[in-house]
PDB file as gemmi writes it, atoms N, CA and C in Angstrom:
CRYST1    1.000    1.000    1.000  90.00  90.00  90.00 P 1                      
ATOM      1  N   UNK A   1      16.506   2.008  -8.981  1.00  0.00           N  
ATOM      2  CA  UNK A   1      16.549   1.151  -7.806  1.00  0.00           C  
ATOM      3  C   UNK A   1      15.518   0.032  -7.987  1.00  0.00           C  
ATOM      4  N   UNK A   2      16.058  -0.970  -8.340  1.00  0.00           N  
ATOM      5  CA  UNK A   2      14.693  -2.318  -7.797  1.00  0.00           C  
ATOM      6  C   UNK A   2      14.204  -2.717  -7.104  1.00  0.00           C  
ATOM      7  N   UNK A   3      13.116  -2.918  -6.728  1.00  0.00           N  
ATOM      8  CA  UNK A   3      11.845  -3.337  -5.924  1.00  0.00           C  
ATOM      9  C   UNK A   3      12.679  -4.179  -4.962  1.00  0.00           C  
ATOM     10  N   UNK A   4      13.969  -5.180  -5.269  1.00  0.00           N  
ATOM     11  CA  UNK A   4      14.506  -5.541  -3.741  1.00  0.00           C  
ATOM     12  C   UNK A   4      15.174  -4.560  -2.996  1.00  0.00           C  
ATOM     13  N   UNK A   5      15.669  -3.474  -3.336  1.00  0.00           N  
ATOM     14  CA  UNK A   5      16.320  -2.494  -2.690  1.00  0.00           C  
ATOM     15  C   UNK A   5      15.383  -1.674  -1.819  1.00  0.00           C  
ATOM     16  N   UNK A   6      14.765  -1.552  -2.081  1.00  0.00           N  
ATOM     17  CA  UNK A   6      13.112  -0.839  -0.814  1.00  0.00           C  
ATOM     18  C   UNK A   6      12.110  -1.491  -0.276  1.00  0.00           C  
ATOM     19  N   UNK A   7      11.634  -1.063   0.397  1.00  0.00           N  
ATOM     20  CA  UNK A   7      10.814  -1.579   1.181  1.00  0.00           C  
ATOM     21  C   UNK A   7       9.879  -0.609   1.575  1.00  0.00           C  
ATOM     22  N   UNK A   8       7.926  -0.846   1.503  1.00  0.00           N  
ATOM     23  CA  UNK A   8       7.784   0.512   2.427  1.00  0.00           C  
ATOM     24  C   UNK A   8       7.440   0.033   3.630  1.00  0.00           C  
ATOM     25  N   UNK A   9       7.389   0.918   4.624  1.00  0.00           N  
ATOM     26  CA  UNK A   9       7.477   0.227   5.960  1.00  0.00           C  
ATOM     27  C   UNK A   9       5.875   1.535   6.507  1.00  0.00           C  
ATOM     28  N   UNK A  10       5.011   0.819   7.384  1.00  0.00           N  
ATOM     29  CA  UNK A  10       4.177   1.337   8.221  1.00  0.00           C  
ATOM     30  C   UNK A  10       4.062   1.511   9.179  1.00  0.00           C  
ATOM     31  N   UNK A  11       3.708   2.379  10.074  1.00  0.00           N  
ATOM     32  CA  UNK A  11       3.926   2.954  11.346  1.00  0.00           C  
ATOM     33  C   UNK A  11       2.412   2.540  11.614  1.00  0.00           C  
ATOM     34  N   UNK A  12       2.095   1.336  12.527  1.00  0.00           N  
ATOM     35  CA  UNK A  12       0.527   1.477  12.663  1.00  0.00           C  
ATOM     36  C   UNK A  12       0.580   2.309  13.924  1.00  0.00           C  
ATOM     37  N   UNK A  13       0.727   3.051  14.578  1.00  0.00           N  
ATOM     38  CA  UNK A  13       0.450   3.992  15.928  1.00  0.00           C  
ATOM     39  C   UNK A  13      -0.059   5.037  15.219  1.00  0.00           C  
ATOM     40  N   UNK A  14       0.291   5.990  14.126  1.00  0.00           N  
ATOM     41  CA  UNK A  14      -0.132   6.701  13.721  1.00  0.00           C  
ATOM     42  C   UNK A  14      -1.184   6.478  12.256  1.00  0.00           C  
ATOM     43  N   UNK A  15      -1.116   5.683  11.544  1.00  0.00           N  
ATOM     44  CA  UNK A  15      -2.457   5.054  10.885  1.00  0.00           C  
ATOM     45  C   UNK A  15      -3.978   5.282  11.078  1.00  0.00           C  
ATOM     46  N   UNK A  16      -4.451   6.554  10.927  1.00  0.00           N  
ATOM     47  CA  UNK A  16      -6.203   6.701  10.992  1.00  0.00           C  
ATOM     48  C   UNK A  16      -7.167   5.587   9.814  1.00  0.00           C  
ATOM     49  N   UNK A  17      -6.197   4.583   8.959  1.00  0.00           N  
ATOM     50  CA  UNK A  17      -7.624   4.156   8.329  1.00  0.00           C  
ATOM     51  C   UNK A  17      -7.761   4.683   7.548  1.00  0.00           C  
ATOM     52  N   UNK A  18      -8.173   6.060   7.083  1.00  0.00           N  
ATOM     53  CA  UNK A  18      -8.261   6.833   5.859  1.00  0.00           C  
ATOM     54  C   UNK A  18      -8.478   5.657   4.751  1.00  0.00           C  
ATOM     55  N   UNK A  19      -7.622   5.280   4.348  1.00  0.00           N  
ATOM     56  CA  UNK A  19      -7.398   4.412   2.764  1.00  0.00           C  
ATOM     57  C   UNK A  19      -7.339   5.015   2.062  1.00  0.00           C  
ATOM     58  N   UNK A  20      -6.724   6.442   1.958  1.00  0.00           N  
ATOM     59  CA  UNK A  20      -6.102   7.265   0.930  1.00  0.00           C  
ATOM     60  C   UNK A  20      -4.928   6.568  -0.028  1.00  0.00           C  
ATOM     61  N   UNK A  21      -4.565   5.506   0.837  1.00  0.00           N  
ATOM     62  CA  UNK A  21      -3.295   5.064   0.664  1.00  0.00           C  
ATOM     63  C   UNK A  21      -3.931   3.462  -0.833  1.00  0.00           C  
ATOM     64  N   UNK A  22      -4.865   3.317  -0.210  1.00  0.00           N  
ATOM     65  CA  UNK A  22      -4.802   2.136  -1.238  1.00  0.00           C  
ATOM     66  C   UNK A  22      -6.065   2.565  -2.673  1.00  0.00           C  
ATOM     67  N   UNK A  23      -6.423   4.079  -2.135  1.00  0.00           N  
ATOM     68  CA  UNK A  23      -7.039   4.819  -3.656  1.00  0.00           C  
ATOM     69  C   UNK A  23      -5.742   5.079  -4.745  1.00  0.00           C  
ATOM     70  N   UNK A  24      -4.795   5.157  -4.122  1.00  0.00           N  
ATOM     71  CA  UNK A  24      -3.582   6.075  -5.185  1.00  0.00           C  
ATOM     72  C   UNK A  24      -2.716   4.869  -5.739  1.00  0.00           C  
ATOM     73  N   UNK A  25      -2.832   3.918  -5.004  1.00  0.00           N  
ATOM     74  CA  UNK A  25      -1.670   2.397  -5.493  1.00  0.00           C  
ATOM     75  C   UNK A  25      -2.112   2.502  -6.946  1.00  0.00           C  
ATOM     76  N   UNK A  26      -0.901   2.229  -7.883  1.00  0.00           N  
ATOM     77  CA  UNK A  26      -1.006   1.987  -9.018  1.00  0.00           C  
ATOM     78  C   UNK A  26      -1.111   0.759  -9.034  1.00  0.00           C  
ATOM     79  N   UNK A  27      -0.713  -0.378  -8.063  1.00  0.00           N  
ATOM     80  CA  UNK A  27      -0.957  -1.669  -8.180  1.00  0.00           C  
ATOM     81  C   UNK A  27      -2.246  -2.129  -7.872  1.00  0.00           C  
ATOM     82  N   UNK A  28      -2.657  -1.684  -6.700  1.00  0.00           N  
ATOM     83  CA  UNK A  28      -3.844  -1.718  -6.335  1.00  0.00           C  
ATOM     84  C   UNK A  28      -5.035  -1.015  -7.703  1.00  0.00           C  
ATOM     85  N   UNK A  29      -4.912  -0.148  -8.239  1.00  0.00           N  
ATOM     86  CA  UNK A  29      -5.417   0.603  -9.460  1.00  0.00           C  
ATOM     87  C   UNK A  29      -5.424  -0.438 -10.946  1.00  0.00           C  
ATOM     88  N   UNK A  30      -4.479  -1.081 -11.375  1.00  0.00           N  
ATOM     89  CA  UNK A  30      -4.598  -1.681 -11.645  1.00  0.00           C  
ATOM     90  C   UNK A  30      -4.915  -3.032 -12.110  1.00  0.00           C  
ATOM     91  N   UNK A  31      -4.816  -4.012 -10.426  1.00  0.00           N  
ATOM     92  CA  UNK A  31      -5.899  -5.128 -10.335  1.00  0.00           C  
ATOM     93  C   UNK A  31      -7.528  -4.899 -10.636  1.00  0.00           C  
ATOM     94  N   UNK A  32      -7.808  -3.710  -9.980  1.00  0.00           N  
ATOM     95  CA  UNK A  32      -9.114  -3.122  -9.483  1.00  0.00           C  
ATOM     96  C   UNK A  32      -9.667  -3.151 -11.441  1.00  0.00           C  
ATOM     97  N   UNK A  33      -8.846  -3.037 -12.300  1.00  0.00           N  
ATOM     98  CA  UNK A  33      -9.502  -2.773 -13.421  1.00  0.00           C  
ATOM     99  C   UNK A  33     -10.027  -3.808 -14.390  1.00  0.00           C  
ATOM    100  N   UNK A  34      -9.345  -5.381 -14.034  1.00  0.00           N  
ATOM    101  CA  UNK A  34      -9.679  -6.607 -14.379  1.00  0.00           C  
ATOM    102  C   UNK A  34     -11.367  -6.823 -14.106  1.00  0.00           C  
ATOM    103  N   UNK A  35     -12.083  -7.058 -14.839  1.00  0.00           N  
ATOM    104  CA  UNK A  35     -13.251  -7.165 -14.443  1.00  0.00           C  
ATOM    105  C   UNK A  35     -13.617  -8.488 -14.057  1.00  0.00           C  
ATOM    106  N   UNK A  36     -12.477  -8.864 -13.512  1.00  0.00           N  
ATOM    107  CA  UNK A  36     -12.501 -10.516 -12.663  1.00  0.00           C  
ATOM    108  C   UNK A  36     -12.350 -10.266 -11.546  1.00  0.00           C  
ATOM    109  N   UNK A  37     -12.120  -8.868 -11.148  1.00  0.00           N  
ATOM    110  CA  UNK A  37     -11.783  -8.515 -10.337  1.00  0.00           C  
ATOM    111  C   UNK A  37     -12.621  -8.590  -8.292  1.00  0.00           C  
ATOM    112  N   UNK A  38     -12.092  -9.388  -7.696  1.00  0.00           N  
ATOM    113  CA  UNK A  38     -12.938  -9.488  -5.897  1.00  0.00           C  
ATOM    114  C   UNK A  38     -12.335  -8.864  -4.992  1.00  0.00           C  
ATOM    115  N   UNK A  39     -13.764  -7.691  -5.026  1.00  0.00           N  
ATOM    116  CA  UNK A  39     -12.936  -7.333  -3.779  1.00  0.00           C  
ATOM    117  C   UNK A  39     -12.430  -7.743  -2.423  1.00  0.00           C  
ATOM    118  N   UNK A  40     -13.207  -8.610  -2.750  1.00  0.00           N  
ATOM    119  CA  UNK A  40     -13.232  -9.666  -1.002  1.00  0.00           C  
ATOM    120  C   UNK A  40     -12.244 -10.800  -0.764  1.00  0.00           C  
ATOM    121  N   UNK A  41     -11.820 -11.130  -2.335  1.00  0.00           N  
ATOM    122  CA  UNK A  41     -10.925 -12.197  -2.009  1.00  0.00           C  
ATOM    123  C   UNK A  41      -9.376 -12.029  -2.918  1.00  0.00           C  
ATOM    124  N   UNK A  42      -9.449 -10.647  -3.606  1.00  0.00           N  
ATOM    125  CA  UNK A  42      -8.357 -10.812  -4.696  1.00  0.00           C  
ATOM    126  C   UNK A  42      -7.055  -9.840  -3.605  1.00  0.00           C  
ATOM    127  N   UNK A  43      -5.455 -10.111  -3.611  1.00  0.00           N  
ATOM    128  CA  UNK A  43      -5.056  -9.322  -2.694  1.00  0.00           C  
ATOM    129  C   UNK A  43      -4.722  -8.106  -3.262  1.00  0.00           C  
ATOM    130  N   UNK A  44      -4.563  -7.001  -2.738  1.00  0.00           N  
ATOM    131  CA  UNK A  44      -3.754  -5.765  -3.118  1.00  0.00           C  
ATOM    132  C   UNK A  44      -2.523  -5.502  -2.533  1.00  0.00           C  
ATOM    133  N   UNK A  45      -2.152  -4.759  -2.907  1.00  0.00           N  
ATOM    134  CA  UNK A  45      -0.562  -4.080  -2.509  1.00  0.00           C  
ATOM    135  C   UNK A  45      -1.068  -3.496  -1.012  1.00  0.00           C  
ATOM    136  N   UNK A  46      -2.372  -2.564  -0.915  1.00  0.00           N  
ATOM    137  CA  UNK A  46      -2.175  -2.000   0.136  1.00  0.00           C  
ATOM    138  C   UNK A  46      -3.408  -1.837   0.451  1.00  0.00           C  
ATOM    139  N   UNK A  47      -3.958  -1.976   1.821  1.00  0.00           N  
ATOM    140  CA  UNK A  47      -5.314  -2.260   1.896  1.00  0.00           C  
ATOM    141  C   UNK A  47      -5.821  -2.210   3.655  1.00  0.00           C  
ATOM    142  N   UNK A  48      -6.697  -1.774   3.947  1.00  0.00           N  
ATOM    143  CA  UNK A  48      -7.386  -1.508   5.310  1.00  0.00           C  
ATOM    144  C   UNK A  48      -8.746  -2.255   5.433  1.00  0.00           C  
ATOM    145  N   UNK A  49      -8.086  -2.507   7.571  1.00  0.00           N  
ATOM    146  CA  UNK A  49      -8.889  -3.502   7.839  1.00  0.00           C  
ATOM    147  C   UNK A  49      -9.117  -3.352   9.275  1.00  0.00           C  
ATOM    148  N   UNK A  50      -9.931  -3.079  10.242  1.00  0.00           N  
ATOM    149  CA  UNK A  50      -9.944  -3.017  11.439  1.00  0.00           C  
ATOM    150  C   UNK A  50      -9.372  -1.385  11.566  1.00  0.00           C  
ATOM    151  N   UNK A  51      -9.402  -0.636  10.794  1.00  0.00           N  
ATOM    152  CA  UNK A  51      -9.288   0.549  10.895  1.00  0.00           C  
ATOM    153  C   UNK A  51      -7.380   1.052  10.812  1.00  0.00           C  
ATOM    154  N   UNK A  52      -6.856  -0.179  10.118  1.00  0.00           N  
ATOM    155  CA  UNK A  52      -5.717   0.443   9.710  1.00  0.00           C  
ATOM    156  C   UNK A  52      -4.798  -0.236   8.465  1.00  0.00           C  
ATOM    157  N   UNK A  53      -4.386   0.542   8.163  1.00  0.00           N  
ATOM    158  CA  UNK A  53      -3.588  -0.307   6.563  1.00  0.00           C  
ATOM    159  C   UNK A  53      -2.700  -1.145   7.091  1.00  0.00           C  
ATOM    160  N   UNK A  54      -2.810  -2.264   6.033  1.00  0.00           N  
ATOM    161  CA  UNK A  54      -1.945  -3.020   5.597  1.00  0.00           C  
ATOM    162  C   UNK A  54      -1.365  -3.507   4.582  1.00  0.00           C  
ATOM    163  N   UNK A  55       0.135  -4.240   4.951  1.00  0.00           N  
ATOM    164  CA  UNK A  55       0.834  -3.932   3.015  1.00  0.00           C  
ATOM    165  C   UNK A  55       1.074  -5.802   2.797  1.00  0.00           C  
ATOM    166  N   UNK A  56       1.056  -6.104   1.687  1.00  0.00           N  
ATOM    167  CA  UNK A  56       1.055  -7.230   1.081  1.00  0.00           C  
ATOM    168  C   UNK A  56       2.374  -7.313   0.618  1.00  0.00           C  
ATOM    169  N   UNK A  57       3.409  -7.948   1.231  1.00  0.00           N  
ATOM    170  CA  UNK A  57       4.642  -7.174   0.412  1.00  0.00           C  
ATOM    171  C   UNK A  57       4.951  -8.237  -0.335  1.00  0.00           C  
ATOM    172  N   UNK A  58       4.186  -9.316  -1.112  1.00  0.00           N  
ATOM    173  CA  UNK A  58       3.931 -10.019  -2.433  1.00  0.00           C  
ATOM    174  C   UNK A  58       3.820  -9.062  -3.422  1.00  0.00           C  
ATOM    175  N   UNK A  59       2.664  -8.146  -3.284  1.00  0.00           N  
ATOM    176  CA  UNK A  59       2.076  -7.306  -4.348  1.00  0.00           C  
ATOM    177  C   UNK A  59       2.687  -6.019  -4.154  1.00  0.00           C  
ATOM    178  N   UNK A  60       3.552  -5.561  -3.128  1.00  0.00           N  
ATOM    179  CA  UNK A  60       3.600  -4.231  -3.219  1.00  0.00           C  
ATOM    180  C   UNK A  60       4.683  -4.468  -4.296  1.00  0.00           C  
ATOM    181  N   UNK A  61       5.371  -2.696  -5.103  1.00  0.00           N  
ATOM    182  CA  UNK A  61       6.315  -2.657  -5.579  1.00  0.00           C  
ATOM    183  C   UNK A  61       7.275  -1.197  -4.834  1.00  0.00           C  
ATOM    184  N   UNK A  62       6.689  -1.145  -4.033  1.00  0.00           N  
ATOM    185  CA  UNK A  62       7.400   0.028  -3.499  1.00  0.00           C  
ATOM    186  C   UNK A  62       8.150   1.195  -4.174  1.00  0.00           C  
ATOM    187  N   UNK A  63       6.782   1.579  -4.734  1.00  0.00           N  
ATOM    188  CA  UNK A  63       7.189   2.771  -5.660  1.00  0.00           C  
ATOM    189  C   UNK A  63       6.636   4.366  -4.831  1.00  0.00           C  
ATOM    190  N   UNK A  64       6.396   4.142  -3.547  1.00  0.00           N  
ATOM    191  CA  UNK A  64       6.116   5.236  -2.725  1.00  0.00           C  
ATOM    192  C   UNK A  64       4.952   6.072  -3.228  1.00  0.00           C  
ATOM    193  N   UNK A  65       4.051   5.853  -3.828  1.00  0.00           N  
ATOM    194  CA  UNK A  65       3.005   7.180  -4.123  1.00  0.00           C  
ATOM    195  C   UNK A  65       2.347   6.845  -2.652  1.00  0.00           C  
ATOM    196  N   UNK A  66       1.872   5.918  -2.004  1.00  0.00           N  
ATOM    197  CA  UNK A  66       1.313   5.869  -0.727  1.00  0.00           C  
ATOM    198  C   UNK A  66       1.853   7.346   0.158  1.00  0.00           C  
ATOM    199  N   UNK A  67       2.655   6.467  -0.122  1.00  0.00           N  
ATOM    200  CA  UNK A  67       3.861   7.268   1.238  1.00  0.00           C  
ATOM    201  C   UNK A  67       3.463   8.947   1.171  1.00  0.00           C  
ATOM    202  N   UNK A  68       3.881   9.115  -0.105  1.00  0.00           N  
ATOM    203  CA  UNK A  68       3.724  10.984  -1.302  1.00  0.00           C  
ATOM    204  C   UNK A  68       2.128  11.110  -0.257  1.00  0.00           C  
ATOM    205  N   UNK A  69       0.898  10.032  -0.315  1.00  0.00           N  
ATOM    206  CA  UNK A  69      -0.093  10.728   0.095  1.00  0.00           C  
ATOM    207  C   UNK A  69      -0.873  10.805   1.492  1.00  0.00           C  
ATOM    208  N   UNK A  70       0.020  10.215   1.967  1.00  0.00           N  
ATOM    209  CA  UNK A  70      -0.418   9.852   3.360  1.00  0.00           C  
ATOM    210  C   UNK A  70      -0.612  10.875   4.478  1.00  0.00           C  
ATOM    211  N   UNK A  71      -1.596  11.472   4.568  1.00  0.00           N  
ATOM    212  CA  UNK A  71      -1.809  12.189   6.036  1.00  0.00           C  
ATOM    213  C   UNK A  71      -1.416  12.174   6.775  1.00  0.00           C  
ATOM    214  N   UNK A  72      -1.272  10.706   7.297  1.00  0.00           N  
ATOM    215  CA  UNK A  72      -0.776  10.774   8.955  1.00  0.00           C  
ATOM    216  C   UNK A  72       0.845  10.520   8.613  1.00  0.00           C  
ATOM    217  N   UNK A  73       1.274  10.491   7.805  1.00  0.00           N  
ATOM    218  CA  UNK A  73       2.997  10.378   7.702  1.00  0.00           C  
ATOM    219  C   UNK A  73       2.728   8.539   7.872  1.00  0.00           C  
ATOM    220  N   UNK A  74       2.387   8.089   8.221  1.00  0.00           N  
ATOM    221  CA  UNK A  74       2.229   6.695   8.521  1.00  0.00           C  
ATOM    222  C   UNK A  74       3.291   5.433   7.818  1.00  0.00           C  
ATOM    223  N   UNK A  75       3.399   6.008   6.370  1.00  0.00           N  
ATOM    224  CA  UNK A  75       3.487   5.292   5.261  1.00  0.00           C  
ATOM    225  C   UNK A  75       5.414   6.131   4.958  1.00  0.00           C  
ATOM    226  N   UNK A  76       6.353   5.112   5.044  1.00  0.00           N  
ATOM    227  CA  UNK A  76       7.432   5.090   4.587  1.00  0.00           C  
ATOM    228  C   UNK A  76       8.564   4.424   3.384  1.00  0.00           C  
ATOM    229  N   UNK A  77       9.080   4.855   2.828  1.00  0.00           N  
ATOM    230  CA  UNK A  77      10.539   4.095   1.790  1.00  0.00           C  
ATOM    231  C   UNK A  77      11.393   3.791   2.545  1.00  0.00           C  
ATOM    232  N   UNK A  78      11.798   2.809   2.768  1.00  0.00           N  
ATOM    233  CA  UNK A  78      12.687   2.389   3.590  1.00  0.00           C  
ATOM    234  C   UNK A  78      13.837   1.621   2.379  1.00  0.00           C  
ATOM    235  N   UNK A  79      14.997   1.848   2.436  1.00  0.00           N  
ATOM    236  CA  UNK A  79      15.945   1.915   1.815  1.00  0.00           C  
ATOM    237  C   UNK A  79      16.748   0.557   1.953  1.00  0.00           C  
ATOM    238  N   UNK A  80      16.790  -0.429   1.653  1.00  0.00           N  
ATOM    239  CA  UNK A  80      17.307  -1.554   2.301  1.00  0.00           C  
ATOM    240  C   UNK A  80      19.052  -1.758   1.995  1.00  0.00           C  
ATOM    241  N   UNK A  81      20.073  -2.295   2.585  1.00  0.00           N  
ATOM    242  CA  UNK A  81      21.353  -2.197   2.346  1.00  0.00           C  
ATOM    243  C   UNK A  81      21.747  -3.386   1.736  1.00  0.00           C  
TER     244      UNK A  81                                                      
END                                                                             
C-alpha cells in the first residue's frame, strides 16, 4: 500500500502528551541522526506541543508504528478510498 493510500489520523481528546509516539517514528529516528540536526527548528513526522501530538503529514509516511505504540489508542491508520 503507498503512503497515498493511508493516512494516520489523531484523536486529540484522548492524547496525554506522552511522546511515546515520536520516540518510535522511524522518520522522526532518522532525521534525529543527521548531526545537522534542530531540534527547535527541523520538522518531524510526529511531535508534541502544549501537551499533545502532532502529525506533519509532509513528513509522515504512515507506516503505523505510532499507532502499534500508543497508550491512549490516540494514534490511528486510516485507510483512504
Amino acid at each position: 500500500m503507498a503512503k497515498k493510500d493511508k493516512k494516520l489520523v489523531l484523536e486529540d481528546e484522548s492524547c496525554i502528551g506522552c511522546g511515546i509516539c515520536t520516540t518510535v517514528c522511524p522518520t522522526n529516528l532518522k532525521k534525529e541522526k543527521d548531526i545537522n540536526f534542530d531540534v527547535d527548528t527541523e520538522p518531524r513526522a510526529i511531535a508534541v506541543s502544549n501537551g499533545k501530538a502532532f502529525i506533519d503529514y509532509n513528513e509522515c509516511v504512515a507506516c503505523g508504528i505510532c499507532a502499534k505504540t500508543c497508550p491512549g489508542d490516540s494514534l490511528t491508520i486510516e485507510i483512504l478510498a
